[in-house]
MIKOL-376398 format. One record per atom (N, C-alpha, C): residue in three letters; x negated, y, z negated. Coordinates in steps of 0.001 Angstrom, whole numbers, padded with zeros to 6 digits, always signed. Each point is the difference from the previous one (the first is absolute). Layout:
BEGIN
ALAXYZ;...
END
This chain:
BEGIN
UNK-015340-006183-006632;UNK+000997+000557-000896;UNK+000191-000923-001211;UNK+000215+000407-001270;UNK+000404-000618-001331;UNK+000601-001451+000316;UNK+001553+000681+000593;UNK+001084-000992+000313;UNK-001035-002061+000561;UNK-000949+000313+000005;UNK-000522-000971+001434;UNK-001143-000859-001340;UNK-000012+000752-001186;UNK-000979-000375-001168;UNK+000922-000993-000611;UNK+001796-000399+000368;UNK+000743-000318-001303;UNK+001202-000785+000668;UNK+000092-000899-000245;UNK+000964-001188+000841;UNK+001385+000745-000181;UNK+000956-000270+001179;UNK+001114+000806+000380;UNK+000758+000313-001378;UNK+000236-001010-000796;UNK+001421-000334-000856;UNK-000772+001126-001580;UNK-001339+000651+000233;UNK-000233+001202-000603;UNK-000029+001359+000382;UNK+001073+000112+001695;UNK+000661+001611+000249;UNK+000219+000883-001300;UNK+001066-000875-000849;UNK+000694+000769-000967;UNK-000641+000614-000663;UNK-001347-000609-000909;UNK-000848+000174-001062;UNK-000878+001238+001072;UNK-000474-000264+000968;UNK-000394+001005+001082;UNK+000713+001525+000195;UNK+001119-000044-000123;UNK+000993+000973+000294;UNK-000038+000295-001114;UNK+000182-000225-000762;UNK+000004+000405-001446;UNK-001487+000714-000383;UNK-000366-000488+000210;UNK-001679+000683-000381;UNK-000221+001233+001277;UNK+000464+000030+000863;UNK+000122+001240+000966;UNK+000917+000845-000308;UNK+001005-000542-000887;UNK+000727+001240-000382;UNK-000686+000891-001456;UNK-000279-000431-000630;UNK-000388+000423-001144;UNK-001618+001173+000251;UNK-000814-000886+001233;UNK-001064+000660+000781;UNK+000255+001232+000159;UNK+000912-000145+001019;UNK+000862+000934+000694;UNK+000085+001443-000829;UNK+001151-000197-000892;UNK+000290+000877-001276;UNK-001251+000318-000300;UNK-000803-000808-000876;UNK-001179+001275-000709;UNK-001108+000303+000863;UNK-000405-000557+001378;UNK-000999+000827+000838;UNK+001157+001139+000420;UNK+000589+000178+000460;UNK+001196+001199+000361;UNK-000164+001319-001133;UNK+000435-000701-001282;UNK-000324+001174-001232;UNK-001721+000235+000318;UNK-000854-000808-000577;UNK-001074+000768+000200;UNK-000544+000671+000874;UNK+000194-000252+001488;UNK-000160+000873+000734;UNK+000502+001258+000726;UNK+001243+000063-001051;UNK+000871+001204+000332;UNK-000674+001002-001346;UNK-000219-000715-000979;UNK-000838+000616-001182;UNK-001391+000772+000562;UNK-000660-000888+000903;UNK-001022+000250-000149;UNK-000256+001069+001782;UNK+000836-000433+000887;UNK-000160+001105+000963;UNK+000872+000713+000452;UNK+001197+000547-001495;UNK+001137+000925+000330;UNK-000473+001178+000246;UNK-001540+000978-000514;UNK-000333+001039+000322;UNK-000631+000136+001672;UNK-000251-001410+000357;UNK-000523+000095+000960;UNK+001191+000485+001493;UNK+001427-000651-000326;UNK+000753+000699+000845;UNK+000279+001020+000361;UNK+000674+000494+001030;UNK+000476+001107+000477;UNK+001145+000561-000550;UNK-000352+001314-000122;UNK+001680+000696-001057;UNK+001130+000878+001153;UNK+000874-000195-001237;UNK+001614+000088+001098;UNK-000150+001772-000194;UNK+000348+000357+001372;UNK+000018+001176+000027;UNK+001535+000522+000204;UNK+001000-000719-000332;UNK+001166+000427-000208;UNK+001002-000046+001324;UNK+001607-000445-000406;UNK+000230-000303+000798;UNK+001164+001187+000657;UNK-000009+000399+001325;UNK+001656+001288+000002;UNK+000967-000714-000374;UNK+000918+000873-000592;UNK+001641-000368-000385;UNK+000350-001476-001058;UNK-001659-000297-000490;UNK+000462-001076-001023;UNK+000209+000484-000905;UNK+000815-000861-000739;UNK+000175+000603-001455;UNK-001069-000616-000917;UNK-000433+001303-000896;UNK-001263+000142-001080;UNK-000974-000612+000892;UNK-000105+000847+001507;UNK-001583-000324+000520;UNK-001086+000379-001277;UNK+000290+001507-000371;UNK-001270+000344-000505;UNK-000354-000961-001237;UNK+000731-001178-000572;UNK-000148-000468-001149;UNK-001044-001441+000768;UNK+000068-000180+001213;UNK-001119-000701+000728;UNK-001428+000340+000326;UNK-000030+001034+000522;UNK-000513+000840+000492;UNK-001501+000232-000481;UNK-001388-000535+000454;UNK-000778+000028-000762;UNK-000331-001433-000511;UNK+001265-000856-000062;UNK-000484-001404-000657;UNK-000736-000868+001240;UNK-000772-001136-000487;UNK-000530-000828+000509;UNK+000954-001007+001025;UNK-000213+000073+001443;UNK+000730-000423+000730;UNK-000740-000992+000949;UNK+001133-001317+000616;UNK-000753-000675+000967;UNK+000177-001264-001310;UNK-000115-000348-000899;UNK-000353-001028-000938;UNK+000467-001091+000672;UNK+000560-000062+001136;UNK+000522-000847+000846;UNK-001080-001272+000684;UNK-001345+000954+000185;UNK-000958-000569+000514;UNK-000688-000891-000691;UNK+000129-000049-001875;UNK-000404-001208-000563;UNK+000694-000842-000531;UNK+001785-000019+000173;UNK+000691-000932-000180;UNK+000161-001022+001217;UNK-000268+000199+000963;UNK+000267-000295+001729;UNK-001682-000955-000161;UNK-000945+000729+000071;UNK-001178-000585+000338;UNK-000080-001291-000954;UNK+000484+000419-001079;UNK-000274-001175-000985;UNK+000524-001079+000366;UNK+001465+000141-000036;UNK+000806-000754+000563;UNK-000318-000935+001120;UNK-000580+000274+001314;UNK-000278-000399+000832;UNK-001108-000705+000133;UNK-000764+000272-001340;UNK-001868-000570-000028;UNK+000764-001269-000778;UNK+000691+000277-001099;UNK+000606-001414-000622;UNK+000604-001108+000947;UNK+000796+000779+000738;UNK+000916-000735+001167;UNK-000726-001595+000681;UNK-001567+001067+000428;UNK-001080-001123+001025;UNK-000746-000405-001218;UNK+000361-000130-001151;UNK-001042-000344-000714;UNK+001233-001188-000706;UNK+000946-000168-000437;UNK+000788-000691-000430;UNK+000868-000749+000406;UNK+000221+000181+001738;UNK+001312-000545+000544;UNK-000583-000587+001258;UNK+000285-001273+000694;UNK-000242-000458+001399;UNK+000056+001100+000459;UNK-001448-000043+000886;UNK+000180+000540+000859;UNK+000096-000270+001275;UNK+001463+001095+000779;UNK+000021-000617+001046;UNK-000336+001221+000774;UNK+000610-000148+001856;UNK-000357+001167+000744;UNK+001418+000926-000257;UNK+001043-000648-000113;UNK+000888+001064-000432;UNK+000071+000667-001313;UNK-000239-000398-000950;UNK-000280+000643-001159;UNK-001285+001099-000031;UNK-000979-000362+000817;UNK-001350+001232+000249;UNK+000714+000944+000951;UNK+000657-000219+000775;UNK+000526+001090+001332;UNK+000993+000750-001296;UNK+000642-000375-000838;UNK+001096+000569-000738;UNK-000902+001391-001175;UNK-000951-000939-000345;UNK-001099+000677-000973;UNK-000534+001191+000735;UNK-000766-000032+001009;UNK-000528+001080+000950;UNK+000892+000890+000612;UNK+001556-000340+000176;UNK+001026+000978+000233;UNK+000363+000924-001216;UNK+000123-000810-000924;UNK+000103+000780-001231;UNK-000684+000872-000533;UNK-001358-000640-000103;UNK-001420+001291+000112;UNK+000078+001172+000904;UNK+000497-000407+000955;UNK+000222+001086+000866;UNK+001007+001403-000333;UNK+001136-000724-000232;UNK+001161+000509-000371;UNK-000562+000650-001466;UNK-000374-000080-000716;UNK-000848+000280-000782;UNK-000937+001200-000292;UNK-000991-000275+001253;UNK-001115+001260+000434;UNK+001052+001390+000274;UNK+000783-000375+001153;UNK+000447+000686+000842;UNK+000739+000940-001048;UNK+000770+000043-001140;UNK+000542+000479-001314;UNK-001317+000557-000807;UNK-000605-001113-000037;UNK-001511+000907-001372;UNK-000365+001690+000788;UNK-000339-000453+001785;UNK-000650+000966+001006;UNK+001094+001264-000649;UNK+001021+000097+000197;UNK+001056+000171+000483;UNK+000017+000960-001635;UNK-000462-000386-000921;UNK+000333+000451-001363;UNK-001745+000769-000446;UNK-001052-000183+000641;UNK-001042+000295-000397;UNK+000053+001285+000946;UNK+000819+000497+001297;UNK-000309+000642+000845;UNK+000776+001265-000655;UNK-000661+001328+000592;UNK+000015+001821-000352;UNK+001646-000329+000011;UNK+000268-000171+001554;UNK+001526+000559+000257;UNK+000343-001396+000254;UNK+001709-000689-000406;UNK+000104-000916+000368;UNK+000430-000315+001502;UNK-000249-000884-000049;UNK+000342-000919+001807;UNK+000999+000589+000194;UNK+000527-000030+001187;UNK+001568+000565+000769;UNK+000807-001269-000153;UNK+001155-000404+000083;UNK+000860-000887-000416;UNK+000213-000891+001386;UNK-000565+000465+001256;UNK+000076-001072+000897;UNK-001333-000912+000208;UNK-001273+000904-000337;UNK-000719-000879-000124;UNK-000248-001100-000966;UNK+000843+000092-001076;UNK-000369-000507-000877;UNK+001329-001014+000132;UNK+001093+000276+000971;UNK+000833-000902+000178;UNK-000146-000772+001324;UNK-001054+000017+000669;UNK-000697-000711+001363;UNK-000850-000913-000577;UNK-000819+000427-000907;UNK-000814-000968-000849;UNK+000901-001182-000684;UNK+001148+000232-000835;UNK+000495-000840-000628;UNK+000589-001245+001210;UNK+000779+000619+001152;UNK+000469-000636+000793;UNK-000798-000504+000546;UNK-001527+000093+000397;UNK-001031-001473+000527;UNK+000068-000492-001319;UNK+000202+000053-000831;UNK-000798-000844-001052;UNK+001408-000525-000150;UNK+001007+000336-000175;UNK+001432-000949+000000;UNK+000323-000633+000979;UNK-000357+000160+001431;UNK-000271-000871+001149;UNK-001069-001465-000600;UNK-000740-000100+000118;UNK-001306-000792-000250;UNK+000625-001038-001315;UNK+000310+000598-000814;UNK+000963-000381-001510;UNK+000764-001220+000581;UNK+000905+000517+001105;UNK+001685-000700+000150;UNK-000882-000990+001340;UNK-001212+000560+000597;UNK-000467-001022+001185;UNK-000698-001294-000702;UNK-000385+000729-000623;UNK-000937-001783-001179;UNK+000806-000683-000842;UNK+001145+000571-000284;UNK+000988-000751-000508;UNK+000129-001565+000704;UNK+000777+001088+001077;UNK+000529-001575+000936;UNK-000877-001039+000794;UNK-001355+001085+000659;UNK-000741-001033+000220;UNK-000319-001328-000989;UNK-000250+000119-000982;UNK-000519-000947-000983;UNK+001655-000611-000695;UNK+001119+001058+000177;UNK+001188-001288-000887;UNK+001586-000037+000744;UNK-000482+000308+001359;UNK+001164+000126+000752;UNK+001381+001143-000433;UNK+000722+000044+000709;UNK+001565+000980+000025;UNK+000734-000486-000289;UNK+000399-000986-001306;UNK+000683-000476-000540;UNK+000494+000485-001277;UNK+001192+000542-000259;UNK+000244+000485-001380;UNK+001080-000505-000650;UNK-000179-000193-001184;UNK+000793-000590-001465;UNK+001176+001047+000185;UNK+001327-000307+000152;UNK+001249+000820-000123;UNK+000450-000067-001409;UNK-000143+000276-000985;UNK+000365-000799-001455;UNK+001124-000220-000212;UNK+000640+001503+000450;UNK+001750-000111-000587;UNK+000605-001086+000370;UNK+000174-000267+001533;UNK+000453-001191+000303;UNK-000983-001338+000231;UNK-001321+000018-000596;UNK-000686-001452+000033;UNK-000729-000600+001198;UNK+000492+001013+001075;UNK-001221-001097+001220;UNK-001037+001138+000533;UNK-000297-000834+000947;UNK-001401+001282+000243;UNK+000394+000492+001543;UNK-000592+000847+000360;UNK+000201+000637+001419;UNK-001375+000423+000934;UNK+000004-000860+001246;UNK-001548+000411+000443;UNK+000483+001191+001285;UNK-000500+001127-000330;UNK-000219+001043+000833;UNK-001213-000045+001152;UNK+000179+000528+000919;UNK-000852-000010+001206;UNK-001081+001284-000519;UNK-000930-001110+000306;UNK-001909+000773+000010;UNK+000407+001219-000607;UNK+000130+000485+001662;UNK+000098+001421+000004;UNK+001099+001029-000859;UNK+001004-000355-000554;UNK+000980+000401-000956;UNK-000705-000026-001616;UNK-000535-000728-000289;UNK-000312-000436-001220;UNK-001216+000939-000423;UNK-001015+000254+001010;UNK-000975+001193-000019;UNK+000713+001332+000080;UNK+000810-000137+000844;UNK+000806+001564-000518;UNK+000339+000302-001060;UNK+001051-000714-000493;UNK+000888+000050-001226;UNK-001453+000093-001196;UNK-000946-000962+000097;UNK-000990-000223-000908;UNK-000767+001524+000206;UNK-000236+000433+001212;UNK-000910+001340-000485;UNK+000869+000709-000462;UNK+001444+000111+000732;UNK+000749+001087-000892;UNK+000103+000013-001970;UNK-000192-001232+000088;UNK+000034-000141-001698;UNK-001327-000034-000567;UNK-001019-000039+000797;UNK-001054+000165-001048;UNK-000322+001825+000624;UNK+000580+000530+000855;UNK-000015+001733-000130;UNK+000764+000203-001199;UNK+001094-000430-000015;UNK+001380+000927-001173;UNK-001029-000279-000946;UNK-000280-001241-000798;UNK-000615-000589-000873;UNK-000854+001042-000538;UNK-001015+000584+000887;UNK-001114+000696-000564;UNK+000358+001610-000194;UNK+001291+000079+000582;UNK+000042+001467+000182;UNK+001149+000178-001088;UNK+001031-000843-000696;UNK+000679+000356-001163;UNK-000834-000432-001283;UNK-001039-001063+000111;UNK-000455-000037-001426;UNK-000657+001429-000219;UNK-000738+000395+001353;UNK-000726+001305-000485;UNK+000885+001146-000148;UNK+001276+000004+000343;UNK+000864+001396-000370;UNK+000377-000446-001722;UNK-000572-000735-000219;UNK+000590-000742-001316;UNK-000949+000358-001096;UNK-001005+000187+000321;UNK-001330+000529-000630;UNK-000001+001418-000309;UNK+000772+000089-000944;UNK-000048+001951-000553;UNK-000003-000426-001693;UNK+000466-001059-000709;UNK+000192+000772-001247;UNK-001304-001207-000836;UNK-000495+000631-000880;UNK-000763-000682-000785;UNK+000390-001554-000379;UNK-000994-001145+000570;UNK+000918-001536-000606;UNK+001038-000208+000738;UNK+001016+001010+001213;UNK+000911-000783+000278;UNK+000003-001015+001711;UNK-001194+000213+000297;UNK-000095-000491+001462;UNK-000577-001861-000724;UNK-000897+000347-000833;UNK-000571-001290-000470;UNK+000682-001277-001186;UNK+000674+000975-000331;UNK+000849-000434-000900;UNK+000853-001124+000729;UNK+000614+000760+000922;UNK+000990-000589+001155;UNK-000758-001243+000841;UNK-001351+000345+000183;UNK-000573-000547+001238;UNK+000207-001997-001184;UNK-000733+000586-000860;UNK-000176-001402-000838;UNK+001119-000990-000254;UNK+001164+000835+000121;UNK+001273-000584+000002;UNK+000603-000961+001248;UNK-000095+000926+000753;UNK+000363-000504+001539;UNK-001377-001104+000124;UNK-001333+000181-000474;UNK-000669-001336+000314;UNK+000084-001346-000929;UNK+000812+000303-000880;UNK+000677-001324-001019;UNK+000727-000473+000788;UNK+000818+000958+000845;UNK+001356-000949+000499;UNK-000819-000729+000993;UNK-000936+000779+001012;UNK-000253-000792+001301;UNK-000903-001524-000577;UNK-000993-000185-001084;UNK-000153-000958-000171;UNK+000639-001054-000852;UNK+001076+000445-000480;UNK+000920-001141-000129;UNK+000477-000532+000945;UNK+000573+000934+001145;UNK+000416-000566+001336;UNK-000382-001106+000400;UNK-001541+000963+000074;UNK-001390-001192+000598;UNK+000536-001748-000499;UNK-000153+000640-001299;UNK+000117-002050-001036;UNK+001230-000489+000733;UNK+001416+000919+000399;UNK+001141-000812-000365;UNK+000198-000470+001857;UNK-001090+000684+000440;UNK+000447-000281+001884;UNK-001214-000829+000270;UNK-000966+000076-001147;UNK-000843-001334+000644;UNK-001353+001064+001005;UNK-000052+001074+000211;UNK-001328+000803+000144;UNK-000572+000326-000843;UNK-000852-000752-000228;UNK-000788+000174-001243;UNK-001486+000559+000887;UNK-000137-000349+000875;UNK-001357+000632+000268;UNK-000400+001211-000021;UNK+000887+000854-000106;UNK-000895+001704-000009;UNK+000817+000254-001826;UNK+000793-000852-000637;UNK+000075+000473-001453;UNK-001108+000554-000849;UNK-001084-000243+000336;UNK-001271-000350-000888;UNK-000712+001791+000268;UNK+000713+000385+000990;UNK-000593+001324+000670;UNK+001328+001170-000692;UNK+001172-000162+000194;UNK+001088+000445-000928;UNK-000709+000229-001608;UNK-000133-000797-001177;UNK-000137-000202-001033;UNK-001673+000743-000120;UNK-000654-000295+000888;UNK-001612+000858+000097;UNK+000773+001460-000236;UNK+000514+000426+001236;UNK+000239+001588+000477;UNK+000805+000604-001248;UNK+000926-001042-000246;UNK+000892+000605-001309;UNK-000994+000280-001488;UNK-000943-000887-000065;UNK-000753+000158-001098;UNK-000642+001323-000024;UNK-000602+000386+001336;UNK-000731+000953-000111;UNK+000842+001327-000223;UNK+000991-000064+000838;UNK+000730+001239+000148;UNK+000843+000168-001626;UNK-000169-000844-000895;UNK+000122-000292-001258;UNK-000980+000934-000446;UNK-001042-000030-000169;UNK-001197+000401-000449;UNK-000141+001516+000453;UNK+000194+000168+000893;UNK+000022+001622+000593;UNK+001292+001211-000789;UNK+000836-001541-000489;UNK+001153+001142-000777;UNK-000020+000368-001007;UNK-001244-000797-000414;UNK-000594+000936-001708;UNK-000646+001075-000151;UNK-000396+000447+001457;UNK-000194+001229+000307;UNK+000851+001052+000475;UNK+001058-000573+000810;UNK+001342+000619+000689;UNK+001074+000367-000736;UNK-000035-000812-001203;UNK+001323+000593-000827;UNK-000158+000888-000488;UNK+001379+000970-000394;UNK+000299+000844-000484;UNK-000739+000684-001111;UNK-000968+001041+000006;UNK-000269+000764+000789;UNK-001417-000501+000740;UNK-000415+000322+001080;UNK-000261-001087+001168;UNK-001444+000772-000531;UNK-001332-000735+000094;UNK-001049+000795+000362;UNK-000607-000835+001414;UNK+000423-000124+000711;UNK-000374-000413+001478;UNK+001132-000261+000959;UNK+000425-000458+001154;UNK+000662+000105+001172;UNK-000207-000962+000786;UNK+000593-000942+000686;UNK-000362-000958+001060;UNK-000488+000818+001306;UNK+001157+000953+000113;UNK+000046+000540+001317;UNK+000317-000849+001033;UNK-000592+000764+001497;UNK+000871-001085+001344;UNK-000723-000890-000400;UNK-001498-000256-000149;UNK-000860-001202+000021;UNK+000836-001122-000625;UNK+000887+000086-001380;UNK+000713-000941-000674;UNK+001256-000389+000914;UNK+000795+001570-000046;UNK+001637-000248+000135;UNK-000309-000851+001886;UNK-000776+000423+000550;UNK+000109-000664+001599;UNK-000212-001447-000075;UNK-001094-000255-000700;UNK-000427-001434-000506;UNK+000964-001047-000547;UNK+000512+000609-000880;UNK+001391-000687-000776;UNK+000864-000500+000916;UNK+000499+001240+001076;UNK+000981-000381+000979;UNK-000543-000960+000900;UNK-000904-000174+000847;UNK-000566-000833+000467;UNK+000001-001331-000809;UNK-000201+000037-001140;UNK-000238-001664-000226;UNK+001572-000125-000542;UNK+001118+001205-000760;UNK+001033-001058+000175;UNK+000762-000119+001331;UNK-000290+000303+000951;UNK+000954-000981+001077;UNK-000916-001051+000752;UNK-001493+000115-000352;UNK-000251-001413+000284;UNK+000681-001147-000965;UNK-000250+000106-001608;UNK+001045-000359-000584;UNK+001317-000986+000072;UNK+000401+000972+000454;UNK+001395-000095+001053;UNK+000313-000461+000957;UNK-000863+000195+001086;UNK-000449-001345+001006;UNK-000190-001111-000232;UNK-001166+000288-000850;UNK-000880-001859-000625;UNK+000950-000737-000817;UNK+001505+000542-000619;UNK+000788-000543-000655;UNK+000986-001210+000927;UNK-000143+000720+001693;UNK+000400-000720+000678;UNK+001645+000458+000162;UNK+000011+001151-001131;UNK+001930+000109+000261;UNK-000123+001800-000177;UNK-000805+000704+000926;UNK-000193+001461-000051;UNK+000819+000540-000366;UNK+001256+000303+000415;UNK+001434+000113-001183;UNK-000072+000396-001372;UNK-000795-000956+000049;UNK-000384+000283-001522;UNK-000535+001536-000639;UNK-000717+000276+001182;UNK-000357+001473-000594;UNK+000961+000870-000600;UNK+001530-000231+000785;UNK+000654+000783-000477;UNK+000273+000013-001388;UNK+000202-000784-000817;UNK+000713+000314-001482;UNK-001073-000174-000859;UNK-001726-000487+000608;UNK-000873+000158-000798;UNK-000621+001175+000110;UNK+000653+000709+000585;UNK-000701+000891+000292;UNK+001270+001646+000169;UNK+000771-000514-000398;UNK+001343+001063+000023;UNK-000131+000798-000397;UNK-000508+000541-001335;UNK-000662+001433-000888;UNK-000663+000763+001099;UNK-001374-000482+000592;UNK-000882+000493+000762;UNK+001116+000954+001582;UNK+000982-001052+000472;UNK+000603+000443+001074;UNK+000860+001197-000086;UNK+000857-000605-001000;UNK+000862+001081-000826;UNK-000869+001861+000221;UNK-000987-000332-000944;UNK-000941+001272-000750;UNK-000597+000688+001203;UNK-000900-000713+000775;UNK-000537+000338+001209;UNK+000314-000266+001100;UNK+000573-000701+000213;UNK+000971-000197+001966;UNK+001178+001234-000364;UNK+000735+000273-000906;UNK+001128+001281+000521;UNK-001034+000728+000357;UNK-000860+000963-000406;UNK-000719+000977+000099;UNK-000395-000142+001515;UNK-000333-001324+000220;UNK-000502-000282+001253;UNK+001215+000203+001199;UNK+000814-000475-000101;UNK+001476+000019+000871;UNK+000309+001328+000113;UNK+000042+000696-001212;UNK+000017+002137-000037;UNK-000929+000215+000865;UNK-001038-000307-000243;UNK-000855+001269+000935;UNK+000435-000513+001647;UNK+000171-001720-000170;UNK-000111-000246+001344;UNK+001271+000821+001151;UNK+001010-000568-001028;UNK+001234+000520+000864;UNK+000079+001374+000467;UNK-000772+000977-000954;UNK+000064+001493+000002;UNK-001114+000656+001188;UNK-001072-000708-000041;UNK-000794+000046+000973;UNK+000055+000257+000800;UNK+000581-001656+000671;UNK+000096+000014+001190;UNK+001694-000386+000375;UNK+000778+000143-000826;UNK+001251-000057+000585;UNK+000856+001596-000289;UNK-000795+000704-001078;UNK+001015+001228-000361;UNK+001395-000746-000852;UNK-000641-000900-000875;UNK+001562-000832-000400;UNK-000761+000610-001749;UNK+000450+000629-000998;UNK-000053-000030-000890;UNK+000669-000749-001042;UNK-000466-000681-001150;UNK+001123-000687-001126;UNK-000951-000071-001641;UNK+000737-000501-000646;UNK-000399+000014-001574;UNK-000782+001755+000360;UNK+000808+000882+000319;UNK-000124+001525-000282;UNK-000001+000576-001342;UNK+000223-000683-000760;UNK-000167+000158-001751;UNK-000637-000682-000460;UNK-000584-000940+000606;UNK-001169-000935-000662;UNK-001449-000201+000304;UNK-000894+000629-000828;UNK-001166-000108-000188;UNK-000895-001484+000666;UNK-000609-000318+000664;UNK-000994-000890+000505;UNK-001286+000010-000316;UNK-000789-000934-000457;UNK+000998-001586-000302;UNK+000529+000386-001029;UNK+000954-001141-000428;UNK+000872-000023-001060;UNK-000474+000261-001947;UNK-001398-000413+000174;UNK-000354+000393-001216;UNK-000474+001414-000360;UNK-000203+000867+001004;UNK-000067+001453-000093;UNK+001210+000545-000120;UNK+001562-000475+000476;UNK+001014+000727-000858;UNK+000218-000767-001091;UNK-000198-000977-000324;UNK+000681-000395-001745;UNK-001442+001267-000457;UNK-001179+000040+000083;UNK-000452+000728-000669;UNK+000214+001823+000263;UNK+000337+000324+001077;UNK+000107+001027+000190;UNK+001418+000515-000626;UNK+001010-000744+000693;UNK+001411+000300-000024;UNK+000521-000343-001194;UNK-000595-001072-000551;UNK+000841-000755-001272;UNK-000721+000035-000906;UNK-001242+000773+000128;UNK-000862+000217-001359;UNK-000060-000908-000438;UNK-000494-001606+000433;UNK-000892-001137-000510;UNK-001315+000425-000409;UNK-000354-000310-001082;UNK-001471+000123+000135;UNK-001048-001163+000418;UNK-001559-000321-000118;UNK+000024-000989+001399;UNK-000222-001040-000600;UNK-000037-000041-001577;UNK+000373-001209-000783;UNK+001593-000482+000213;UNK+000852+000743+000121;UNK+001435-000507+000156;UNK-000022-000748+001396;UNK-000544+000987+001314;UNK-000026-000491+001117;UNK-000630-001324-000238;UNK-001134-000109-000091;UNK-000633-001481+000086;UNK+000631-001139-000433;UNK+000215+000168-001139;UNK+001118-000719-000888;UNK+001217-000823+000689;UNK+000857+001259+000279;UNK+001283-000343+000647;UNK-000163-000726+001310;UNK-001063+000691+000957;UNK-000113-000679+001438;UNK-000413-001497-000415;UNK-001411-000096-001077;UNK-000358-001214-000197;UNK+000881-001142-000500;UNK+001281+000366-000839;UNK+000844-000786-000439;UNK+001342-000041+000960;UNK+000425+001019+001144;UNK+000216-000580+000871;UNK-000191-000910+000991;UNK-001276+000151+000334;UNK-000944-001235+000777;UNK+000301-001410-000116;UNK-000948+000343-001055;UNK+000065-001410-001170;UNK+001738-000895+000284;UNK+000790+000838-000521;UNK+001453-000611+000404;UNK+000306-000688+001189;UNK-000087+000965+001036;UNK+000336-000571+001483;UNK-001078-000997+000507;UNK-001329-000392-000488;UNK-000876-000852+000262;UNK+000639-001407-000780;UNK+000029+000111-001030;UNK+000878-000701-001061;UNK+001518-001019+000632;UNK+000436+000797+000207;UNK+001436-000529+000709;UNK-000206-000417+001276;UNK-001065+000617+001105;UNK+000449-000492+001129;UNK-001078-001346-000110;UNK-000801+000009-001182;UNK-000987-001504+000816;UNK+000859-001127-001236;UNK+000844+000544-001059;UNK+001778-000756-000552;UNK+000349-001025+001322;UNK+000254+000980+000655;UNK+001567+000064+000424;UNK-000758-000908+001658;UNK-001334+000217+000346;UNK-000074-000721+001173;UNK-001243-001334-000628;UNK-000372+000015-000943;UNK-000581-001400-000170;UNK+000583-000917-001574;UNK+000472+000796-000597;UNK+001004-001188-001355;UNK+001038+000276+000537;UNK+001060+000577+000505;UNK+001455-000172+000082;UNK-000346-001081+001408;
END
C-alpha cells in the first residue's frame, strides 16, 4: 500500500492527496459509466416518481467502490478496517442487486440482509476496540458487557441504513446531508483522538462530493439502495469508531427526523394497529414538498441548512464550550 512508500508524520500530505483522488476518479467515472447503470423504474406513492423514472440508477456502485479501492490504497491497513470495507461492499451489492432487479426485493429480505451485515458491523467493532463508550455530556466513559454493546451496535447500524435510505427521495438531498454529518464525525475523530478511520471519512465524503454534480437539482443520475444503504453503513461505523456512538444522534438528526418517523408509522401501524402523524406525509421531505409546496431546491436547501446548524452547535457545545 502507498501509506508504507512514506514515513508516518506524511499521513496528512497522504490524506490529502486521497482526498482530492477520491473527488476526480469519482467524477470521471460516474462521467464515464453513468450509461452503463441501471434505470429507476419508479417508485409507488413517491412524490414526482415519474420525474425519476427512466434516470440512471445505482450510481452508488462507483462512489462506494472507489472509496474503498482508495481506503486499501491510502490508509494502514488493518484486519478491522478490511472486514469494515468488505461489509460495506456488501451492503453495497446487496442495494445495486436490489436496484438493477425487474421487481424490487420484498422489505424483509432486504431487512435480514441488512441485519447480518449490522450484526458483523457491531461484532468487529468490539472485537478489535472493546465495549467501552465516551458519555460526553457528563465526561466519563462507560464499559458495557460484550454482549449488550453488539446489540445496541447492530441495532444502530440497522436504523442507520434504513433512515438514510428513507432519506433518499429528493434530488441532492440525501448527499448533501450525508457530507455534512461526515464533517461533523471527522472533527470528532481530531477532537477525541480517533484518528485512525478519519482518513476513510474525508475519502467517502470526497467522493460522495463528486456524485452530487450529478445529483443536484435537476438530477441526471440516482445513487439508489447501492448508495443510500452504503452511506448508512459507514455512518454508524463512524459513530462507533468515534468511540462515543451517541454521537450519531445529532450528527445525524436530519436523517432520523426525515426517515425514522416514517419508520416508527409503518412500524407501530403494522404490527401494533397504533396509528399517528395521520396528517403527515413520510418521510418528512415528501410533505414539505407535497403538503407545503417546497420545491426540491427549497427542500434541499432548508434541510441542508438545518443540518448544518445542529451539527454546528452540538460539536460547539460538546468540544469548545
Amino acid at each position: 500500500m502507498l501509506y508504507l512508500l512514506f514515513p508516518e508524520d506524511h499521513m496528512l500530505w497522504l490524506t490529502f492527496a486521497a482526498v482530492v483522488i477520491s473527488f476526480l476518479l469519482t467524477f470521471v467515472l460516474t462521467l464515464t459509466l453513468k450509461s452503463k447503470l441501471p434505470t429507476d423504474i419508479g417508485r409507488a406513492f413517491a412524490v414526482n416518481a415519474l420525474a425519476a423514472k427512466g434516470k440512471p440508477r445505482g450510481a452508488g456502485i462507483i462512489f462506494v467502490c472507489t472509496s474503498v479501492c482508495l481506503m486499501f490504497l491510502f490508509m494502514p491497513l488493518t484486519a478491522e478496517h478490511a472486514i469494515y470495507n468488505v461489509l460495506l461492499i456488501l451492503a453495497m451489492l446487496s442495494g445495486y442487486l436490489d436496484d438493477a432487479s425487474k421487481s424490487p426485493w420484498g422489505e424483509y429480505k432486504k431487512g435480514l440482509i441488512d441485519l447480518l451485515i449490522s450484526f458483523f458491523i457491531a461484532f468487529t467493532y468490539v472485537m478489535y476496540n472493546g465495549s467501552a463508550i465516551r458519555l460526553l455530556v457528563i465526561g466519563t466513559e462507560a464499559t458495557l458487557p460484550v454482549w449488550l454493546y453488539i446489540i445496541l451496535g447492530t441495532i444502530l447500524v440497522w436504523a442507520s441504513i434504513n433512515v438514510t435510505n428513507c432519506t433518499d427521495g429528493v434530488d441532492g438531498l440525501s448527499s448533501s446531508l450525508s457530507i455534512i454529518s461526515l464533517g461533523g464525525f471527522a472533527y470528532a475523530m481530531t477532537e477525541l483522538g480517533s484518528t485512525d478511520y478519519r482518513p476513510a471519512v474525508l475519502i467517502f465524503a470526497a467522493a460522495i462530493a463528486a456524485y452530487l454534480i450529478f445529483n443536484a437539482s435537476p438530477s441526471i443520475l440516482l445513487m439508489g439502495d447501492a448508495g443510500s444503504r452504503a452511506i448508512g453503513v459507514f455512518f454508524a461505523i463512524c459513530a462507533m469508531k468515534t468511540g462515543a456512538p451517541l454521537l450519531f444522534i445529532p450528527l445525524c438528526l436530519v436523517f432520523i427526523i426525515d426517515g425514522g418517523l416514517g419508520l416508527i408509522k409503518v412500524a407501530l401501524l403494522r404490527f401494533l394497529k397504533i396509528r399517528i402523524l395521520v396528517n403527515t406525509r413520510t418521510p418528512i421531505h415528501d410533505h414539505m414538498r407535497k403538503n407545503k409546496l417546497w420545491s426540491d431546491t427549497h427542500t434541499v436547501i432548508r434541510f441542508a441548512v438545518f443540518h448544518l446548524f445542529i451539527v454546528f452547535v452540538s460539536m460547539y457545545l460538546l468540544f469548545v464550550i
